[in-house]
N, C-alpha and C positions, 0 to 999 in steps of 0.2 A: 504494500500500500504506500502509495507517494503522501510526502511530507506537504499539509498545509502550507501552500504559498502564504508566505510572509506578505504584509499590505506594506506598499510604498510611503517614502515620507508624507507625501501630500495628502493619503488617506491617513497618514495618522495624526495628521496634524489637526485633522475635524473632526477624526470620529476616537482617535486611543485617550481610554482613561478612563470614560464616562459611557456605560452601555444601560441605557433603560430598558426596565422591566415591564409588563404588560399595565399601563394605566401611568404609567413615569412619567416626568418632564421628560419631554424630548433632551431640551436645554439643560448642560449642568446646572443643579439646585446651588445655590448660595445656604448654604445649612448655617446662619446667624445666632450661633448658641454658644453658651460656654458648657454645655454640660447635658449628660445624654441621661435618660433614663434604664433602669435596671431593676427585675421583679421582687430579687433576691439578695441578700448581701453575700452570698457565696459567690453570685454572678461576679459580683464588683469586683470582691478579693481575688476570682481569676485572672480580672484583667487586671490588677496591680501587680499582678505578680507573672504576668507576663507568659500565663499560662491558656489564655484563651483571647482569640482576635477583638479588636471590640473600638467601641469610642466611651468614652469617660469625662472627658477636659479637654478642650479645645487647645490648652497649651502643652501637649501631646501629639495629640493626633485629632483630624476634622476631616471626614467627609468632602468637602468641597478640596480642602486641599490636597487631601492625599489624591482626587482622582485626576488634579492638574499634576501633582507629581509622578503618577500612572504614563500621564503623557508622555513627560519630557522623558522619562524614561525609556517609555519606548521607539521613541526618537532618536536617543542614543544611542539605544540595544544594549542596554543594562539589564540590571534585573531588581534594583532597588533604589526610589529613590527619596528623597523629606526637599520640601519646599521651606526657606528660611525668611526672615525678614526683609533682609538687604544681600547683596554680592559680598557684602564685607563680611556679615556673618556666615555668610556660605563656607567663603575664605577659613575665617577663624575655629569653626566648627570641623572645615574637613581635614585641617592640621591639627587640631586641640583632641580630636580623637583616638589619635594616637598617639601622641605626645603628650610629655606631663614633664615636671619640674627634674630639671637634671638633663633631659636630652636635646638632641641636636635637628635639623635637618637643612636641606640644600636647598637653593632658592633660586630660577633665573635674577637677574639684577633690573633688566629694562619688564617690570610688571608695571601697573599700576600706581601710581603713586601711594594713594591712600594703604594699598595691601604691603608696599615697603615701608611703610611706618606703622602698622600693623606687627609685622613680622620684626622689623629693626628695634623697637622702640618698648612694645606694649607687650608683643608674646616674652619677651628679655626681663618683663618684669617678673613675669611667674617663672619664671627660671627657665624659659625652650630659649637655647643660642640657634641661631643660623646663619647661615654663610652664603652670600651673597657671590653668583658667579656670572661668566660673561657667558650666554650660552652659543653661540658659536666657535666657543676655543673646544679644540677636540680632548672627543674622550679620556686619552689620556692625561690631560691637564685640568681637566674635570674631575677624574679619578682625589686629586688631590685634596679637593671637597669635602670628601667622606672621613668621617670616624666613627667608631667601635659604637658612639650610643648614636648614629643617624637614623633616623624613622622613615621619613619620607624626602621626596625631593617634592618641587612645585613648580610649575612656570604657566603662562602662556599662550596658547596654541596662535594668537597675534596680540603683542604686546598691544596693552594701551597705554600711554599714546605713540611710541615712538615706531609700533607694526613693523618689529620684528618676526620674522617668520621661527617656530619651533621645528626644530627637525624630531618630531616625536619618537620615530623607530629611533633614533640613536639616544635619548635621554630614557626610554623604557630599558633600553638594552644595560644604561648605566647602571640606572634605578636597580634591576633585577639580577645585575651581575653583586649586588651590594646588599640585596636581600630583603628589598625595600620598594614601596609601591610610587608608583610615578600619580601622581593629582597635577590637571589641565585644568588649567581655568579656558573653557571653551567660547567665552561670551563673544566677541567680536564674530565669529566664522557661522555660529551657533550650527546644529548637527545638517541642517540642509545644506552646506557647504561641507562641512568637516565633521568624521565620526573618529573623535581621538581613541575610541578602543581600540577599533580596527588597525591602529599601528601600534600599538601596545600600549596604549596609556591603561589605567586601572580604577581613577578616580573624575572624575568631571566636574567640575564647578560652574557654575554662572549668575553672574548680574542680571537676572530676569529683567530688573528696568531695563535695558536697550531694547536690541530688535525682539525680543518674543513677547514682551509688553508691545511695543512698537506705536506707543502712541505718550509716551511720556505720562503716562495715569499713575503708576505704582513701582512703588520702589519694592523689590523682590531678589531674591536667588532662588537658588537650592543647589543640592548636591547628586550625585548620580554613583554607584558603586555598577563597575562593570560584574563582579562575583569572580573573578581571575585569580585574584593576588589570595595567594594560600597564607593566610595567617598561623596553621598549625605547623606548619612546614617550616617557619620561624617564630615558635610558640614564645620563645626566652625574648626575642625582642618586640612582643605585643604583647608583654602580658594582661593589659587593659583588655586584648580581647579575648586572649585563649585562657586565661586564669580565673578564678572565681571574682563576683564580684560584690561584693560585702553588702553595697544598699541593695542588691537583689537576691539576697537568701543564697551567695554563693552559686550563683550564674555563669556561667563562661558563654559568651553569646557565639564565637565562631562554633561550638560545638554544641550549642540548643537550636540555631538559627542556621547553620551553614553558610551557602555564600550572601544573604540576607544578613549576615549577624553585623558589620559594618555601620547600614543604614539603621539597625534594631539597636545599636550603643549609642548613636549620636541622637537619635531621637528618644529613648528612654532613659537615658544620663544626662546628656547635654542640653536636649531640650526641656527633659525634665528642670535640670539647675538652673537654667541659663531665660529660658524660656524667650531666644529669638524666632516666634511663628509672625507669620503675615497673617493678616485677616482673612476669613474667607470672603469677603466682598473683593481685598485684591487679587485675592486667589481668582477669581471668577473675571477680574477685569482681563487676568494676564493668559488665560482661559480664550477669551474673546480674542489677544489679538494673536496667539500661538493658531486659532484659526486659518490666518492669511498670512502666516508666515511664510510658508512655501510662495506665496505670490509676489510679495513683498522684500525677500533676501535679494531676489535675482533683478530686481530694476534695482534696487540701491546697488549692485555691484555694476551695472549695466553703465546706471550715471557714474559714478565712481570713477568709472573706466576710459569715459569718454574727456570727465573729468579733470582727470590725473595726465592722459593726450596732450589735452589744452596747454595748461600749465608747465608738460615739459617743453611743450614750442615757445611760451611765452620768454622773452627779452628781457622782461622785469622779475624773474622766478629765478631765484640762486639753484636751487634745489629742489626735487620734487622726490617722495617716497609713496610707491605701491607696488605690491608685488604681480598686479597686473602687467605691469610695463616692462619690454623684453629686457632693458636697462638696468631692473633693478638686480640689485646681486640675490634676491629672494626668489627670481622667477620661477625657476625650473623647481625649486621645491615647493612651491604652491601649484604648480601644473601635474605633481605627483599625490599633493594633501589636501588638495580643495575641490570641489565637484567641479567641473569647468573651468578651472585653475583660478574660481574666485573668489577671495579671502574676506571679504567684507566692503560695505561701502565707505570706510572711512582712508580720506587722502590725509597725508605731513605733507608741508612744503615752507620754504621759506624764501623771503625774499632778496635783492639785491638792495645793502645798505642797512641789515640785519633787523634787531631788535626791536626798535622803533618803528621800522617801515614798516615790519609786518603787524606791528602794531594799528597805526594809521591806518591800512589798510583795512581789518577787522571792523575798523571806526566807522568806515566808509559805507560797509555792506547793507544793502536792504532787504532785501530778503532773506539771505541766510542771519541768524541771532545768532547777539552771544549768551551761553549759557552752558551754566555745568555740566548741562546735561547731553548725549553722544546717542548715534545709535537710535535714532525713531525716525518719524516719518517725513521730520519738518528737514530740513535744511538748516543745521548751527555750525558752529564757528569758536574754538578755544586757542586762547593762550597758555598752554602749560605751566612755563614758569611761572605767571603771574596768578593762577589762580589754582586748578588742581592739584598741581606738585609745591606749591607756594613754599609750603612746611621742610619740604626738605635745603637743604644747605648747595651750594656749587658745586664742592663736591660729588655728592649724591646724586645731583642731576645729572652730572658727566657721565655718574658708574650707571645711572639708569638709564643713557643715551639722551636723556634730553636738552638740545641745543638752546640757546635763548633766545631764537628766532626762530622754534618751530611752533606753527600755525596748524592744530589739529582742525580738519575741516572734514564735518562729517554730512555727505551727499544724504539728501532725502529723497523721494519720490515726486516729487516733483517733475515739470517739464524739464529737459538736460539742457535745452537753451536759454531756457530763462535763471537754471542756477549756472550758468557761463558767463551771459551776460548781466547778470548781479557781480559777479567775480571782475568781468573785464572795465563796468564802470567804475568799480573802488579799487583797480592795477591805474584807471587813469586820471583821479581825481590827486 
């Protein structure tokens, strides 16, 4: 008997997570509760104790939530995943996991700004060091990264902002020769472009706010466990998971839960203590726009593309970074890790006459905003230095790649002539 064809991203993108029953909403329900009911108090104590499926507390587990995270999971082709507050808690959650006070892990350098002051500043408080590397320098010099207590490595899959490309098979390969799982932060590419399992990643992360919100409504993440990475296989260096665990009657989740036990520690420990859940009403916004994602990824990389053309022809552009364009040194490796060789819709580029110019010129734009915010439907415009990576020192900008005159400029959906000619009037004002 032939194996169930698997449904393509675009059907999953509308119909995985949420399958109604005879009389159901079509529509995912927004289930707006903090608290479930149960006949029995035997019932209850099952599900505190992690002995029977269930809803109890919304700051756990929700219905609405869990079946957008049903989605994105299977989008990735995971096989667990928990929907977070923010990308940052995503971040901190899928490293806090397995990390505790005393150990180590490896870090790309050019991430996020906010996640390098995360990692640098705040995980250093509770005692996780990590080390910060350049991820283009080869394996072997990578190697050098590693010590005896390192947990995970992290990077990636297109830096924001500076869209570095990851060469994922060769950091899994580092990752796993060292005994230790690789986590992607996959937000920019998100899985219609790029599925970081499939080249050996093991953990997935994302900023739900960008493209799978895609309408700038809710700030979100979550986390994705491929179920790959053998925890019992390196039992002494997770003991958090393959050991007993004290607030749950002596638990070991890789060996109650299997390749689930991952996703089942970070949401019944972490979100137990910690309690970064989104609401289910965001849950349900980010629900709506993971709908039209499939329709949506490929015109942002489209304009992107046509975009990123312009600006390398243009007289007044010092610089331009996409790894669309056969120039960049990223090409060939996004034509091997991206669906169509397209890595996202967001251009760098900077100007002739540096810092200021690309300043002014930002000043200029009408249609495209500026705004924190990257990655949805409208057409913006950032300054790095001066506002998302603010926090960090000259130093730190340099080790994270970002120049003082790079202008992250993120393509929306929009007409591609009219965000050109917003571009070409404020190159000549």
């Amino acid at each position: 008997m032939s194996k169930e064809k698997k449904a393509n991203l675009e059907t999953l993108c509308v119909q995985a997570g949420w399958t109604p029953k005879k009389g159901e909403s079509r529509v995912l329900p927004i289930y707006q509760s903090t608290t479930f009911k149960y006949d029995n108090t035997e019932q209850m104590a099952d599900l505190f104790d992690l002995k029977a499926d269930g809803y109890f507390y919304t700051r756990l587990q929700n219905p609405t939530n869990d079946a957008v995270a049903a989605k994105i999971t299977a989008l990735e082709g995971g096989v667990a995943g928990m929907l977070t507050s923010s990308g940052q808690a995503a971040s901190f959650y899928a490293v806090f996991n397995i990390c505790e006070a005393g150990d180590h892990f490896v870090s790309a350098a050019s991430i996020y700004g906010g996640t390098f002051n995360l990692f640098s500043v705040t995980m250093k408080k509770l005692g996780i060091d990590v080390t910060f590397v350049d991820q283009d320098a080869s394996e072997e010099e990578l190697a050098k990264a590693f010590r005896p207590n390192t947990k995970c490595v992290f990077a990636e899959t297109v830096a924001n902002p500076v869209l570095s490309v990851l060469d994922i098979e060769k950091f899994a390969r580092l990752a796993h020769s060292h005994g230790v799982p690789l986590i992607v932060d996959n937000t920019f590419p998100t899985p219609i472009n790029c599925r970081p399992f499939e080249f050996g990643a093991d953990i997935v992360t994302h900023s739900t706010s960008k493209y799978m919100d895609g309408h700038a409504t809710s700030v979100g993440g979550c986390i994705i466990d491929s179920g790959n990475f053998d925890w019992d296989a390196n039992a002494d260096n997770f003991p958090g998971m393959t050991k007993p665990d004290p607030s749950y009657h002596g638990l070991a989740y890789s060996k109650a839960f299997g390749k689930k036990g991952y996703i089942v520690k970070a949401t019944a420990q972490l979100m137990r203590d910690l309690g970064s859940i989104p609401s289910p009403h965001n849950a349900f916004l980010l629900n709506l726009g993971l709908e039209t994602l499939h329709l949506r990824v490929p015109r942002h990389c489209e304009n992107a593309q046509k975009v990123a053309e312009y600006l390398e022809k243009n007289d007044k552009v010092a610089w331009v970074n996409y790894s669309g364009l056969k120039s960049n040194k990223y090409y060939e490796l996004a034509q091997k890790q991206f669906r169509n060789g397209a890595s996202c819709g967001v251009v760098t580029f900077g100007l002739k006459g540096g810092r200021d110019e690309s300043i002014k010129f930002m000043d200029n734009l009408k249609l495209a905003c500026i705004v924190t915010h990257v990655a949805d439907a409208r057409t913006s415009v950032l300054h790095p230095a001066s506002h998302t990576h603010r926090q960090l020192t000259d130093e730190q900008l340099l080790e994270a790649g970002v120049r003082p005159d790079l202008i992250r400029f993120s393509v929306g959906i929009e007409n591609v002539d009219d965000i050109i000619a917003d571009i070409e009037q404020a190159l000549n004002k």
